[in-house]
Every structure is written in structure tokens, then in C-alpha cells.
C-alpha positions in Angstrom: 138.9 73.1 109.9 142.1 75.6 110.7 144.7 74.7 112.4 145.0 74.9 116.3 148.2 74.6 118.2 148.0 72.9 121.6 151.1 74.5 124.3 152.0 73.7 127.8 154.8 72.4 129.8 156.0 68.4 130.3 153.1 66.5 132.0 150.2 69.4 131.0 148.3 66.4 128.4 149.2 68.3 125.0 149.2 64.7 123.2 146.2 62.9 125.2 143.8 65.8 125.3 145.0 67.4 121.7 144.4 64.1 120.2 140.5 64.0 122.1 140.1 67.4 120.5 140.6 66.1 117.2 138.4 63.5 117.5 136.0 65.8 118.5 136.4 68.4 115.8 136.5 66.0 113.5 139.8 66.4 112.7 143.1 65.3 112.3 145.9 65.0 115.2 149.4 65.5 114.5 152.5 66.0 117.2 155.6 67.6 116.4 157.4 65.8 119.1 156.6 62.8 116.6 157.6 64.8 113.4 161.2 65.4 115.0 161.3 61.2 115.9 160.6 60.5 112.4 163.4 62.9 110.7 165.7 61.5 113.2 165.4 58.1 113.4 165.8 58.2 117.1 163.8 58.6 120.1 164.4 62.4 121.8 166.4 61.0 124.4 168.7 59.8 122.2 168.8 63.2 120.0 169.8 64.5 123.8 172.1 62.3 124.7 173.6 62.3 120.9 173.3 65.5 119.6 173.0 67.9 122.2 169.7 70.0 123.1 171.2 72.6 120.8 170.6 70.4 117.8 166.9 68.9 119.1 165.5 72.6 119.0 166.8 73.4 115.8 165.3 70.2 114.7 162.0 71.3 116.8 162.7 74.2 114.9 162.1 72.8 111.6 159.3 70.6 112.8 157.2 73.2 113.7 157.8 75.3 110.8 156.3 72.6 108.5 153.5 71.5 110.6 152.6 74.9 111.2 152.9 74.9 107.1 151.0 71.7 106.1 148.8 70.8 108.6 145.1 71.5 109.1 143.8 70.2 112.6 145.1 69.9 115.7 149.1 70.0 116.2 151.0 69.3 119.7 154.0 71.2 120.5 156.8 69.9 122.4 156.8 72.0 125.9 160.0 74.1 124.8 158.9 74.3 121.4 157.9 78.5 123.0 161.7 78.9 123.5 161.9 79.7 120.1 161.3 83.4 119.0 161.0 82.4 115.6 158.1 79.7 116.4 156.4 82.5 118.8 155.9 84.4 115.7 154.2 81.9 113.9 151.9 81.5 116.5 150.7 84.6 116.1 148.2 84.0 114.0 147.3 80.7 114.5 144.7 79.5 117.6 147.0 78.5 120.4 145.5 76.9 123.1 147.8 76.6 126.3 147.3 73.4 128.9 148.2 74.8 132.2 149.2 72.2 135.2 150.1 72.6 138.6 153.9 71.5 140.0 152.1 68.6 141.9 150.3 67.6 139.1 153.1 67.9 136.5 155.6 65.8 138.5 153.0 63.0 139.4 151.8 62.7 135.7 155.8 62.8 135.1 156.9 59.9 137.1 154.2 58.1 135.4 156.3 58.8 132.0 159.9 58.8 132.3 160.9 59.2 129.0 161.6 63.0 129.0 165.4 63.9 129.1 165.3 67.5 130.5 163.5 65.5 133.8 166.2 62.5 134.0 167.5 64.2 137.3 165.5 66.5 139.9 162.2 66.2 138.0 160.4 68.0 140.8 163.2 70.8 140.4 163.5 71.2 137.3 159.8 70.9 136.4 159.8 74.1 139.0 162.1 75.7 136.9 160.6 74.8 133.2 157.3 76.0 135.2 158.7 79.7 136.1 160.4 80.6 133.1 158.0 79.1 130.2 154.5 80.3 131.8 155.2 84.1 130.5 155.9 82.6 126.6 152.9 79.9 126.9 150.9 83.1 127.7 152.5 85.4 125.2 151.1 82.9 122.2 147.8 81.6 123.7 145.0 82.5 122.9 142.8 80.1 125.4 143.9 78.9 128.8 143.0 75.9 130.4 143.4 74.3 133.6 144.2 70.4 133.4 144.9 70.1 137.2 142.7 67.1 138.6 140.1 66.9 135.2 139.5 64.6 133.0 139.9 65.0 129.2 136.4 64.7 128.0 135.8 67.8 130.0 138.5 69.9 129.0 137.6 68.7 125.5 134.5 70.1 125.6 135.6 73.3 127.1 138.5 74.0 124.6 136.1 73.3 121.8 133.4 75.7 122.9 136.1 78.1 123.6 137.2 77.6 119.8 134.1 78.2 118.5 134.7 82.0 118.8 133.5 84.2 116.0 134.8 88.0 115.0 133.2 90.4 114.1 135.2 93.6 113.3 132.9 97.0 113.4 133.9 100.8 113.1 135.3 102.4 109.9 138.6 102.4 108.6 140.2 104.9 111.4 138.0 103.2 114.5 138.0 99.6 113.9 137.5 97.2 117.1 136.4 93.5 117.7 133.2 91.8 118.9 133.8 88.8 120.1 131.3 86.2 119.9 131.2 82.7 121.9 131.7 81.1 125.8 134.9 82.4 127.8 135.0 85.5 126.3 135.4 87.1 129.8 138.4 85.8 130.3 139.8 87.8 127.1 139.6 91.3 128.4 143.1 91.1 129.2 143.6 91.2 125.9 142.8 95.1 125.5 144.2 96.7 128.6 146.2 98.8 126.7 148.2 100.8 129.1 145.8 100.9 131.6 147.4 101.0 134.9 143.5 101.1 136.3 140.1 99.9 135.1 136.8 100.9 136.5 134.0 98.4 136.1 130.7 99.8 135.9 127.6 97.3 136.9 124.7 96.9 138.6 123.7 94.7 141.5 122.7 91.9 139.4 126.0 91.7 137.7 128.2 92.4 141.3 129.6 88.6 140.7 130.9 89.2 137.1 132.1 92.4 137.9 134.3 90.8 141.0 135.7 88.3 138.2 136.5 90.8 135.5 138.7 92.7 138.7 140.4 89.7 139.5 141.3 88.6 136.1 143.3 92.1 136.0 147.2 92.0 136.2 149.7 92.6 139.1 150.1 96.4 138.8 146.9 96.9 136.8 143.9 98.2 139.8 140.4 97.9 139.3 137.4 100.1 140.9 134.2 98.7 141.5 131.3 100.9 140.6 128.0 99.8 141.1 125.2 101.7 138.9 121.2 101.7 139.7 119.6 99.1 138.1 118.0 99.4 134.4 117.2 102.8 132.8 117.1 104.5 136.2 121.2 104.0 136.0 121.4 106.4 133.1 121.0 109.8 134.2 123.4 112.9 134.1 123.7 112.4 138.1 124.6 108.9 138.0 127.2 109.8 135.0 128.5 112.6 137.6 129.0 110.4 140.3 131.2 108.3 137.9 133.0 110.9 136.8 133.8 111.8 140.8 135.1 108.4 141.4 137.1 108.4 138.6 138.7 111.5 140.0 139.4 110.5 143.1 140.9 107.3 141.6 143.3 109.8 139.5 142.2 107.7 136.2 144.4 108.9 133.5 143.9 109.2 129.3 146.0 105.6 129.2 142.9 104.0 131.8 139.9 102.1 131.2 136.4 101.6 131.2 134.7 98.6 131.6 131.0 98.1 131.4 129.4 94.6 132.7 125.8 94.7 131.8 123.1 95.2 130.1 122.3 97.6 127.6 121.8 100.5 130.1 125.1 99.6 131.2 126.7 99.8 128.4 125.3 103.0 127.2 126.0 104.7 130.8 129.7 103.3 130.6 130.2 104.5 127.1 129.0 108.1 128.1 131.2 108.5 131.1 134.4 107.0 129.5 133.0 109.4 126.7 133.3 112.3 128.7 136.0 111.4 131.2 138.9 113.8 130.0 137.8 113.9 126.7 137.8 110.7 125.8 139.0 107.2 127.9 138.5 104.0 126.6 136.0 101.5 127.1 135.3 97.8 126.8 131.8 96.3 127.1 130.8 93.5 128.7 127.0 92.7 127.9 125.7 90.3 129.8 122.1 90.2 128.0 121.2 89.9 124.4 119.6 92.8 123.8 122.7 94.4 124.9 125.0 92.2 122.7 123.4 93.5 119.5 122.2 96.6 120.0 123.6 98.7 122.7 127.3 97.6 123.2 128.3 97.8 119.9 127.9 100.7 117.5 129.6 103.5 119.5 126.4 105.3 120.5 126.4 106.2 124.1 124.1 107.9 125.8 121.9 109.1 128.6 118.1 109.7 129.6 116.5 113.2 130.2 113.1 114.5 131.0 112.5 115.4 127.1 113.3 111.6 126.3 115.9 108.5 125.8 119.0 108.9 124.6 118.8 112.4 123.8 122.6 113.5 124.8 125.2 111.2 124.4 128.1 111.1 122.6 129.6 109.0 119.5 132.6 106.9 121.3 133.2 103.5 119.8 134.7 100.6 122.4 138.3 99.1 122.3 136.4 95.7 121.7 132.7 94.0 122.6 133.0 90.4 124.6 129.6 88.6 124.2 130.5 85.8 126.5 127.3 83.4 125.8 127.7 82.1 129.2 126.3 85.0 130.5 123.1 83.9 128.6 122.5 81.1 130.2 120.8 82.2 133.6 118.4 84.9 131.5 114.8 84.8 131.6 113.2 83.6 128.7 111.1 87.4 128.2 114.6 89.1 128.9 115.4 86.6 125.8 113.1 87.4 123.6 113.2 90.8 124.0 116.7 90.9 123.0 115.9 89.4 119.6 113.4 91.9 118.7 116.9 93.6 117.9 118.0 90.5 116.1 114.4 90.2 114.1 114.7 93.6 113.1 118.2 93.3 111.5 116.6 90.6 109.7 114.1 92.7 108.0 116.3 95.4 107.1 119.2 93.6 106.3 120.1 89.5 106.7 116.7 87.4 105.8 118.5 84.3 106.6 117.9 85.5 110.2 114.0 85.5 109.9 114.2 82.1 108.5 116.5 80.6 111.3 113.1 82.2 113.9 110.7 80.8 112.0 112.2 77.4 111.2 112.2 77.1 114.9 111.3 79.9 117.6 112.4 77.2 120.2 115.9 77.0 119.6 116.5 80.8 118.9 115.2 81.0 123.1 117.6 78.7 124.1 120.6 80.1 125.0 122.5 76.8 124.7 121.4 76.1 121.3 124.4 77.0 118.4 121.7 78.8 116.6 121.8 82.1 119.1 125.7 82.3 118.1 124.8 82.2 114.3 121.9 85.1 115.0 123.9 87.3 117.4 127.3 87.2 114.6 124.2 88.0 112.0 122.9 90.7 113.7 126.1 92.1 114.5 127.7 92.0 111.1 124.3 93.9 109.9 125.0 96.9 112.2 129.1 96.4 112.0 128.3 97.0 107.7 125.9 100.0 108.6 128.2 101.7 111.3 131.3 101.6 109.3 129.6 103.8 106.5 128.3 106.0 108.8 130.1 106.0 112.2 128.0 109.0 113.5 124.3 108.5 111.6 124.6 111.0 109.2 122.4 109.3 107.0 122.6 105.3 106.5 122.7 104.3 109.9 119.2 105.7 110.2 117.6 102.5 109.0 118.7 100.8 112.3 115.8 102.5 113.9 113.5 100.8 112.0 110.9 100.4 114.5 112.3 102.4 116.7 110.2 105.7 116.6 106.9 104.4 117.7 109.4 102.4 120.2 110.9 105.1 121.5 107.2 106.7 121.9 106.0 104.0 123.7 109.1 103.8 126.6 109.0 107.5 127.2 104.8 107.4 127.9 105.3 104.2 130.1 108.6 105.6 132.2 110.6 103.5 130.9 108.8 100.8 132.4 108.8 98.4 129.0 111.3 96.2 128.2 113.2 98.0 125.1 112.3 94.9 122.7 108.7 94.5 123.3 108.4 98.2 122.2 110.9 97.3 119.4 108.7 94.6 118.5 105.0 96.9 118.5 106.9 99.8 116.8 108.1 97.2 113.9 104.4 96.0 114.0 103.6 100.2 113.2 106.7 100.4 110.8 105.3 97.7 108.7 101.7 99.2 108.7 102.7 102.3 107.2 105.1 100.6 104.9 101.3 99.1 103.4 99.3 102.0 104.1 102.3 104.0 102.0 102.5 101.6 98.9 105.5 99.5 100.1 105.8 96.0 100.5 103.2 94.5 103.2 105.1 92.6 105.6 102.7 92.9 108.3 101.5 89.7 109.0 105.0 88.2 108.7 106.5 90.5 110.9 103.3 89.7 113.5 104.0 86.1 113.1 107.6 86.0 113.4 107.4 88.3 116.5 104.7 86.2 118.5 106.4 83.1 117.9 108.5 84.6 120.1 106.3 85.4 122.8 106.5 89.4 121.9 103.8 92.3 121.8 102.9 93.3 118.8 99.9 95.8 119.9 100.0 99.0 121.8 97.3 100.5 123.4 98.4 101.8 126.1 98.7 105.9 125.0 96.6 108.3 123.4 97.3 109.2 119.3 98.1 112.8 120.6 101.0 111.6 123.0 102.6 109.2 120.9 102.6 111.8 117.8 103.7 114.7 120.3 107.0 112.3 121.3 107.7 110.8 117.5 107.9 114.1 116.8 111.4 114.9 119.0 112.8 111.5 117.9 116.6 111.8 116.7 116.3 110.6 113.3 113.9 114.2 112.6 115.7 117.2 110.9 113.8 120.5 111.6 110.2 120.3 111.7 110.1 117.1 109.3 109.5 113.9 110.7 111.6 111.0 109.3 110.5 107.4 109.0 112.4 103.8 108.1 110.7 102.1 106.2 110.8 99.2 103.5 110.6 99.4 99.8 110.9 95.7 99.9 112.3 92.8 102.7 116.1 93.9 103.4 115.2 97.6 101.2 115.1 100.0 103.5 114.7 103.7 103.1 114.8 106.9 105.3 111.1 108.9 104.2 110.1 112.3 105.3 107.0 112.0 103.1 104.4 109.9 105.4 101.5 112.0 106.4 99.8 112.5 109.1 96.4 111.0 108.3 98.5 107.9 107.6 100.7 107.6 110.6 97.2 107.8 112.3 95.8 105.3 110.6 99.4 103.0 111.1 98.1 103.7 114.8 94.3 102.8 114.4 95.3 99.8 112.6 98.5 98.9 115.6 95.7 98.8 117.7 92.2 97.4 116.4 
């Protein structure tokens, strides 16, 4: 593993819970408290009382540099190790985890140990003091925050490692690059990209009220946040519901320098995106998703957009985020169809791009529904890196991005004859069923009954008969990926192969239906 620097004042557990953590990664412990001892040949106390505290932190100093240098696991800082500017910028890039403690706390677990010098006299003073003016540098170098105050240190193992197992993906081009940040705790980031914001208006629904409340309160002193609550689903993305945002971020006198936040799903998301969009040109805008579907699909990519009587999607605007937080956590309470639906998305980046994530499904459909299992982290990163390599070719679909519709235009067909009344990944999953009929019926690779398989072992459609031919056909034909009066299709020349066609006709897109639904 990498190295991972464990912070915090006198008393916080840096040594106890930094060497559980190694034990638990599998890795090896080292503390630079010890590193300095060694040098030395003297206990710290005695480099105090000796030397002077000058001397000890250029020793620290030293001590850090080289551990920071040669060690690969975990690595305990002394608690005014921070003090240093020169150790702060080493930190930078290095996973910092800082072990908060209350006063009470600190001083009881520091009578227990009296071997520190800075606490010989006044401990409960001083610790006050160390306390106040180290909190702002712990903060400025970590990267996760935990709480020791009154757990144990299996516990806050297990939530430092989860919190660790974080995986980036960077998406956008050169010019528009932004994280997605994949794991448990990422909520707690957004602090993280606030920019200048001197107010943030969280967009959500009624189902996501509670998460909204915590994004507000992990806001700054100074920094206000606005509460906007959104109709729920599809019937939340609407020009009037975009106007009404844009009225209350009037009133609220949200500036260029503000932000957007969008807790939600992938209506959410796509509503937020629109109005920060919009919003004087241009605001900006971090997404929250709190479903699956929404973590792979809508929340990251750029495209915003709202609904309209002639169909989905059909004005919006190209606006990428600031960064995407898929907090996994926010998995854990979804229904097992609002599951699966979400990795329809995931399947289908399989087929176009990443075959690795087909064989993850089908080696077991079980785990990929189970929120808690590792394997969801592994096929949300894989779909995500498959659209982050797509977008940043083609930001605004001129032409590659196309092939993430695959699927999508008998999809699309199918949510604007039901209302909108179909979760998007079931008609995902039917309109990949279509996509890989006419890839047969056109000469391509047949993938049909793999892509049928893969799909029900995830308890998804894949049959449609809910529309007549002429509807479907009349809707297809005002998807976004047409140019003129030519319809365009993705298809696949082979498994990961796919192609944009404006060649299928229309005796075989009729029979891709006929076959869809026999």
C-alpha cells in the first residue's frame, strides 16, 4: 500500500489506533516520535529538558522528512509535527488522516500518560491552548477527520479504512477537468470545493431533506446555505421548477463566486446542473447523487438538462461540475429495483467499453445488488472511467460521445409513451435488448442472448410491449443523437466496438421491434 500519515493533538490515539490500522491494511506501522528517540539516544523529555524545543522540532523536522521518504504504510506524527510549514507541504500529497479529541477526553487520556513535556505543568491549560491553535493546521493537511472522543479503536479502524478506500476518477477535457469521488464519507468532502462561495444552495427532494440538512451544516462560519426542495423524480425537471430556482437564487443575491449543490438522484442532478447552468451565465455546481443510476450516468458528464412536452432532455445545457461525491453510504437504504436499475447504466458501459464489468455481473449478480459488497465500488469506478475516457474527447457529443446512448433511443421512446412513469434503467435495459437485435438483424456481432441473460440476472426487463410500432418510431425519430431527417443508431461491430450508423432501415428497426417483443 501508500503511505498514510496519522495527525492529531497529545492524547487523540495517533500511535494505538495508527498501529490497529496497519494491522488492518496489512501494513506496516511506523512513528516518528520513535524515529526522533532513536537518532537521539534519549527519551523526548530529555531532548526538552537538554536541548530545547527548538532543537526537538528540527529533529522532528528531519524525522518526518525521511519517513515521509522511505516508508510505505502507516506513519504517526508527533502532535506538533503540523507546526512545521515545511512538513505541511509534504503532506500535501500524501493521505492524512487527522484524530480529533475533545479537551475532556484529551486531558483524561493524558494523565493516564505523563510522559509528554509540553503537558508537565497545566495540562488541562495547555492542552486548551495546543487544542485552539493546532486544529486550523491538522485541518489544513487532512484529508479525513475522525472523532476519537469516547470510541473504541476497532471502530475507528474500520471507519478510517473505509474512508481510505476512496478511488478518483478525474473526467472533463484538458480545460474542464474535475473529480469523482468514489467511496463511504464522501459527503463530508464538499468542503473541499467551495471555492469562494460565500453561499450554497442545495437542491433536493423530500426523500433526500436529511442529507440536504447535513450538507448545510457541514458548511463553514460565513459560508450560508439555502435549502431548496425540488418535486420528486422527473416531475422536478421542468422549465417552471428551474424558474422557481432561479427566483430563489435571486432573492438570496447568489453571486458568479456561489454554488450549487445537487443531493439526489439523477433528476436532481440534471435539474441542478441546468439551473446553476443558467444562473448568470454560468455558477458552479457539485453533485451529490444519492442513487446509482445517478452516480454513473447523470451526475457526471456535464449534460444538464430538462423535460418538455416534445420529450426528455431536449434543452439543457453543457455545464460540467466542480467535482461528483458518490458517497456509497447513501447506497445502503436503496431498494433493490432502484439498484438494479442503476446498473443497467453500469451493464451498458460494459458492452461498449470495459467487459471486465459484464464478467464481475455474471460471476455473481448477487454481490453487484449489494450495496455493501466492494464489488459495487470496482463497477461504479468502471463505469465512470468509461464515460470520463468518452467525455474528455468529446465534452459536448459532437461525435464519440454518441455511443453512450447505446440503448438509449428505444429507451428514450419507451419513457416519453409511459409519462415518464418507468424507471430510466429498465428502459435502458429493453432498449439494449432492441440495440442488440438490430446489431444481428444488421450483420454485427449477436449479443442478444448475453445481453438478455446478463440483464435478468439482475432482475431487469428486457421486453417492451407496452406501445404501438408507429409511436415508438414517431419518438426515435426526435431523439438527440439524429442529424436532419437521418436517424442515428449505436450499435456494435463487436463487444466494446461500438459505432454511430445512419444506415439501419426501417423494415429492420421493425423487425428489432417484432423480435423485442415475441
Amino acid at each position: 500500500m501508500s503511505l498514510v500519515v496519522i495527525v492529531g493533538p497529545p492524547g487523540s490515539g495517533k500511535t494505538t489506533v495508527g498501529r490497529a490500522l496497519a494491522e488492518a491494511l496489512g501494513a506496516d506501522f511506523r512513528d516518528a516520535d520513535a524515529d526522533i528517540v532513536a537518532t537521539a539516544g534519549k527519551p523526548i523529555a530529555d531532548i526538552f529538558v537538554d536541548d530545547g524545543e527548538e532543537h526537538f522540532r528540527a529533529l522532528e523536522r528531519e524525522a518526518v522528512r525521511r519517513a515521509v521518504a522511505e516508508h510505505d504504510g502507516v506513519l504517526a506524527l508527533g502532535g506538533g509535527a503540523v507546526l512545521a510549514e515545511s512538513t505541511r507541504k509534504l503532506l500535501a500529497d500524501v493521505p492524512v488522516v487527522h484524530l480529533r479529541v475533545d479537551l475532556a477526553e484529551a486531558v483524561r487520556r493524558n494523565e493516564i500518560d505523563k510522559g509528554r513535556p509540553l503537558l508537565a505543568v497545566n495540562p488541562r491549560a495547555t492542552l486548551r491552548r495546543l487544542l485552539e491553535e493546532r486544529l486550523p493546521l491538522y485541518r489544513e493537511v487532512a484529508d479525513i477527520e475522525v472523532d476519537t472522543t469516547g470510541r473504541d479503536v476497532a471502530d475507528l479502524t474500520a471507519e478510517i479504512a473505509a474512508k481510505l478506500a476512496v478511488r478518483t476518477v478525474v473526467v472533463g477535457d484538458a480545460e474542464t477537468p474535475y473529480p469523482v469521488l468514489i467511496g463511504r464519507g464522501m459527503v463530508d468532502r464538499l468542503p473541499e470545493f467551495l471555492g469562494k462561495a460565500a453561499r450554497v444552495a442545495v437542491l433536493h427532494t423530500e426523500s433526500t431533506a436529511l442529507l440536504a440538512e447535513r450538507v448545510g451544516a457541514l458548511l463553514p462560519d460565513g459560508v450560508e446555505a439555502t435549502l431548496m426542495e425540488l418535486p420528486d423524480a422527473e416531475d422536478g425537471k421542468t422549465v417552471a421548477v428551474a424558474e422557481q430556482c432561479w427566483d430563489a437564487l435571486g432573492a438570496e443575491g447568489f453571486t458568479r463566486t456561489d454554488l450549487v449543490v445537487g443531493v439526489g438522484g439523477g433528476a436532481v442532478t440534471d435539474l441542478a446542473g441546468f439551473v446553476a447552468a443558467c444562473w448568470l451565465r454560468g455558477v458552479a455546481v457539485v453533485h451529490v447523487p444519492t442513487s446509482l443510476l445517478g452516480a454513473v450516468d447523470a451526475a457526471v458528464g456535464g449534460k444538464t438538462g430538462v423535460n418538455t412536452a416534445a420529450g426528455k432532455n431536449l434543452v439543457g445545457a453543457f455545464h460540467p461540475p466542480r467535482a461528483v461525491l458518490v458517497d456509497l453510504d447513501n447506497f445502503a437504504t436503496l431498494p433493490r429495483r432502484d439498484l438494479a436499475a442503476g446498473l443497467a447504466e453500469v451493464v451498458k458501459a460494459g458492452f461498449i467499453a470495459d467487459p471486465v464489468i459484464l464478467d464481475l455481473v455474471e460471476r455473481d449478480p448477487e454481490a453487484a445488488l449489494d450495496a455493501a459488497n466492494p464489488v459495487v465500488a470496482e463497477l461504479v469506478e468502471r463505469a465512470i472511467a468509461v464515460k470520463a475516457e468518452v467525455v474528455a474527447s468529446d465534452l459536448k457529443e459532437g461525435g464519440l460521445r454518441a455511443i453512450l446512448n447505446y440503448g438509449h433511443t428505444f429507451a428514450h421512446a419507451i419513457e416519453k409513451l409511459e409519462k415518464y412513469r418507468w424507471r430510466h434503467g429498465d428502459a435502458v435495459a429493453v432498449g439494449m435488448v432492441y440495440a442488440a437485435h438490430l446489431n444481428a438483424i444488421t450483420g454485427r456481432v449477436d449479443l442478444v442472448d448475453r445481453t438478455k441473460a446478463v440483464l435478468e440476472s439482475l432482475g431487469l426487463p428486457t421486453a417492451y410491449e407496452g406501445g404501438r410500432w408507429d409511436d415508438l418510431l414517431q419518438v426515435m425519430k426526435i431523439d438527440k443523437k439524429n442529424t436532419g431527417a437521418t436517424q442515428r443508431f449505436v450499435l456494435l461491430d463487436a463487444l466494446a466496438a461500438p459505432v454511430v450508423v445512419d444506415d439501419v432501415t426501417a423494415a429492420q428497426q421493425r423487425e428489432a421491434y417484432e423480435r423485442l417483443t415475441a
